[in-house]
Legacy VTK file of the C-alpha trace (Angstrom):
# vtk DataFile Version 3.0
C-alpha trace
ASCII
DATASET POLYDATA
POINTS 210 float
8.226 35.239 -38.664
7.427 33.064 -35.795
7.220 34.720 -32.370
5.214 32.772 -30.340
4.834 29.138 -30.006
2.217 27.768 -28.077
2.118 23.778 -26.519
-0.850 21.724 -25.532
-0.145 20.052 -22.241
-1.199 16.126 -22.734
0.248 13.869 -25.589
2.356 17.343 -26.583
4.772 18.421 -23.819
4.735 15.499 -21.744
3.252 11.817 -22.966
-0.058 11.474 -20.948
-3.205 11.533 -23.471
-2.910 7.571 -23.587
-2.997 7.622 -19.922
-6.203 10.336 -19.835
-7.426 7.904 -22.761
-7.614 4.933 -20.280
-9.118 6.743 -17.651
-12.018 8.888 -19.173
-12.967 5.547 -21.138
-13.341 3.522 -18.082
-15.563 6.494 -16.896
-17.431 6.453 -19.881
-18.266 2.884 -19.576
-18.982 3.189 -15.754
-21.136 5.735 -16.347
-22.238 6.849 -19.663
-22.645 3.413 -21.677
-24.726 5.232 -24.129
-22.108 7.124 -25.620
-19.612 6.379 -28.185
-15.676 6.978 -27.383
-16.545 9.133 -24.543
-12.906 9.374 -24.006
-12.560 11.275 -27.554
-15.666 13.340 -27.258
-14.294 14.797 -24.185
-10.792 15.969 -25.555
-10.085 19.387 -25.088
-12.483 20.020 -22.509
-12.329 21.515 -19.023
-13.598 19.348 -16.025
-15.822 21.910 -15.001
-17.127 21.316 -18.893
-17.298 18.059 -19.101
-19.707 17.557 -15.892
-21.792 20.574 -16.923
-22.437 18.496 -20.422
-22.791 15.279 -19.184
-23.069 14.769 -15.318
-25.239 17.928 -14.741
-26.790 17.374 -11.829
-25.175 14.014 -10.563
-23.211 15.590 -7.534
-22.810 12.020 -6.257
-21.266 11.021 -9.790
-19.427 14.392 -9.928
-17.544 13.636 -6.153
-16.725 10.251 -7.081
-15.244 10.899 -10.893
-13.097 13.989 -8.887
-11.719 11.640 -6.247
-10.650 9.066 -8.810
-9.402 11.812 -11.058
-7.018 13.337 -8.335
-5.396 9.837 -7.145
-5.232 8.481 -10.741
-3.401 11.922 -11.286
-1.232 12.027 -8.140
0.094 8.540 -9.341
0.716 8.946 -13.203
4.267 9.429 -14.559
4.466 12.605 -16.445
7.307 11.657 -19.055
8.315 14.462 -21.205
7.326 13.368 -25.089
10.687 12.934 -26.618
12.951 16.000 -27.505
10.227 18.374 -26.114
12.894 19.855 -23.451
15.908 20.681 -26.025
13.409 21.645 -28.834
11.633 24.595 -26.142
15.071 25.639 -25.240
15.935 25.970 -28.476
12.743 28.221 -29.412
13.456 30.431 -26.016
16.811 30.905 -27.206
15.883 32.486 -30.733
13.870 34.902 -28.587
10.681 33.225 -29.595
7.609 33.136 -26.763
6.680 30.359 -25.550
3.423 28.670 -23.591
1.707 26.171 -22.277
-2.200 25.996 -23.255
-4.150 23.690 -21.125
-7.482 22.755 -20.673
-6.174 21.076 -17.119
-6.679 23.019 -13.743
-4.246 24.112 -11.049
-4.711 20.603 -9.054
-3.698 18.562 -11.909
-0.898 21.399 -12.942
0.533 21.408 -8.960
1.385 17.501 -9.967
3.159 18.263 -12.923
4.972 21.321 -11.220
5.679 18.407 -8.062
6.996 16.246 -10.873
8.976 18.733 -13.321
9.830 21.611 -11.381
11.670 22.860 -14.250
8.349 23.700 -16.305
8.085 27.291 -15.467
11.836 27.479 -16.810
10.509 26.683 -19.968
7.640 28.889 -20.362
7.074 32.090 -20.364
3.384 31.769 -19.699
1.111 28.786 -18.654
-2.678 28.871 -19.505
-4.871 26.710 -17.743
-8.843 25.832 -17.495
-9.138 28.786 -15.112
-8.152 31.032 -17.918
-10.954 30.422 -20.749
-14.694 30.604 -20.422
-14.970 28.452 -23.998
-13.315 24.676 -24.470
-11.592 23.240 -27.209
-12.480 23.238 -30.741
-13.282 27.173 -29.470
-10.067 28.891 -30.326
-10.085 31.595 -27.384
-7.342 29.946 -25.078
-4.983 30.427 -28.136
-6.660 33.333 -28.878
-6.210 34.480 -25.579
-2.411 33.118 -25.726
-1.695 35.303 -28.699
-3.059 38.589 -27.160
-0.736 37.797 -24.095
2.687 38.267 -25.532
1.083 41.390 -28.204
1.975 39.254 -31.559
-0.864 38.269 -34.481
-1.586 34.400 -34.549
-0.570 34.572 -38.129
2.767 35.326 -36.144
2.091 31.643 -33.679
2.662 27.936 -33.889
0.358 25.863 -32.289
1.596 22.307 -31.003
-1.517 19.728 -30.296
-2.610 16.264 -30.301
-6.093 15.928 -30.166
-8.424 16.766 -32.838
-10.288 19.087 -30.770
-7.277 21.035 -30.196
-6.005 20.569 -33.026
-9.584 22.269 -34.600
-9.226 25.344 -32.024
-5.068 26.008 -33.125
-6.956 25.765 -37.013
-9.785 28.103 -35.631
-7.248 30.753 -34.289
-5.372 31.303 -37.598
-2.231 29.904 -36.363
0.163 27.277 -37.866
-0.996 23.866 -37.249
1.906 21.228 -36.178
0.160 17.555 -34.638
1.908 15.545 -32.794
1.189 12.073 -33.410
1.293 11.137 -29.596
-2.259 9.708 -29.228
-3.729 9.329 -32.676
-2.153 8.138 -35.825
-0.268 10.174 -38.125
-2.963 9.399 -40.975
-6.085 10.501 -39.064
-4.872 13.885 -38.137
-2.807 14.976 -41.200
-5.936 16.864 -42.522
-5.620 19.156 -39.713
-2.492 20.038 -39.779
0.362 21.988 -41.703
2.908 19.830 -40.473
2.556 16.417 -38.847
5.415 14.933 -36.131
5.710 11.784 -33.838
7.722 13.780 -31.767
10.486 16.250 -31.076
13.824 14.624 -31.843
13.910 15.401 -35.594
12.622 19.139 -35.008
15.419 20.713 -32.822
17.816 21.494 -35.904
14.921 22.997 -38.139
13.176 24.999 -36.290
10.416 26.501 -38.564
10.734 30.405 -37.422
9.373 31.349 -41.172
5.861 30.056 -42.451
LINES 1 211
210 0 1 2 3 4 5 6 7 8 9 10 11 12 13 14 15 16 17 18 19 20 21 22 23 24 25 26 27 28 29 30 31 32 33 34 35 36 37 38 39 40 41 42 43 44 45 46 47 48 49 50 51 52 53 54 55 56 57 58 59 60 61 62 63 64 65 66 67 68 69 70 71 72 73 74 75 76 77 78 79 80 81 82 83 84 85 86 87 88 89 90 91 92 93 94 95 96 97 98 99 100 101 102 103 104 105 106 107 108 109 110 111 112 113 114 115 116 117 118 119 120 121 122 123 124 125 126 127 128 129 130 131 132 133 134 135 136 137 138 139 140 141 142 143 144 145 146 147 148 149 150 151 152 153 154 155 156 157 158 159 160 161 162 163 164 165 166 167 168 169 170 171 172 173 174 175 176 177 178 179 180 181 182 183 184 185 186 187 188 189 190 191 192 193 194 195 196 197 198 199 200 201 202 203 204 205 206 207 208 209
């Protein structure tokens, strides 16, 4: 039986990963030309990760990427990805656990928390980068999620988007469901158990049995 479901943040409770997309690929271009789809690469990871990797040492680069960051999130809609709301209400009222598992920090989350007050209505826990020592594909913040409310992750579902998180959910031993928020259907079906655009079609048939 299902007893804990655990959410990704971006592209999985509310529809930003296109918007994160945007950004960390004009960053990329700015100032890491060399490299491929930065903006992909980086999935999953913290900040705090992503500047030891590849801005180690550039404080100057590190200062202006941060500023940018903060207004570019202080002015982004967070719209809920369709159906999310009922679905989670739904889960909480079969008495299954449910969290948030984020590789964003508390600045970023005191935004979303401006915007949707409500969140912490919804969950019963919220993970964020200041809780793992090990990004995404690493499975310890689900890991780490699972140990929280005392249940197996043979006993979780994990909801994600990217394929790095959708790798870590895999890694942890937990059901796989991808939303298809920020990459097609096709290219992450391999990592998944179950594959959705969204919420709308789940709320009736809930999967509390896998």
């Amino acid at each position: 039986m299902i007893k804990a479901a655990l959410f990704d943040l971006d592209g999985v409770v509310v529809d930003t990963e296109r918007l994160y997309t945007r950004f960390w690929s004009e960053m990329g271009r700015r100032y890491l030309p060399e490299i491929d789809d930065f903006a992909t690469k980086i999935k999953g990871q913290t900040l705090d990760q992503i500047y030891a990797k590849y801005f180690a040492g550039h404080k100057d680069e590190q200062s202006r990427i941060t500023a940018q960051l903060n207004d570019f999130e202080q002015h982004m809609d967070f719209d809920y990805v369709p159906g999310v709301v009922d679905f989670i209400t739904e889960l909480r009222s079969r008495q299954v656990k449910t969290a948030v598992v984020t590789s964003s920090n508390l600045d970023k989350m005191r935004n979303l928390y401006a915007a949707h007050p409500e969140v912490h209505q919804l969950f019963d826990r919220i993970f964020t980068a200041e809780d793992f020592s090990r990004s995404k594909p690493d499975p310890e913040c689900y890991l780490i999620g699972a140990a929280a409310f005392g249940v197996q992750p043979s006993e979780c579902v994990g909801f994600e988007d990217s394929f790095n998180g959708l790798r870590a959910v895999r890694a942890a031993g937990m059901y796989v469901v991808g939303l298809a928020t920020t990459n097609d259907e096709d290219a992450i079906r391999t990592y998944c158990d179950v594959v959705i655009k969204d919420y709308t079609a789940w709320i009736h048939r809930i999967p509390l049995s896998i």
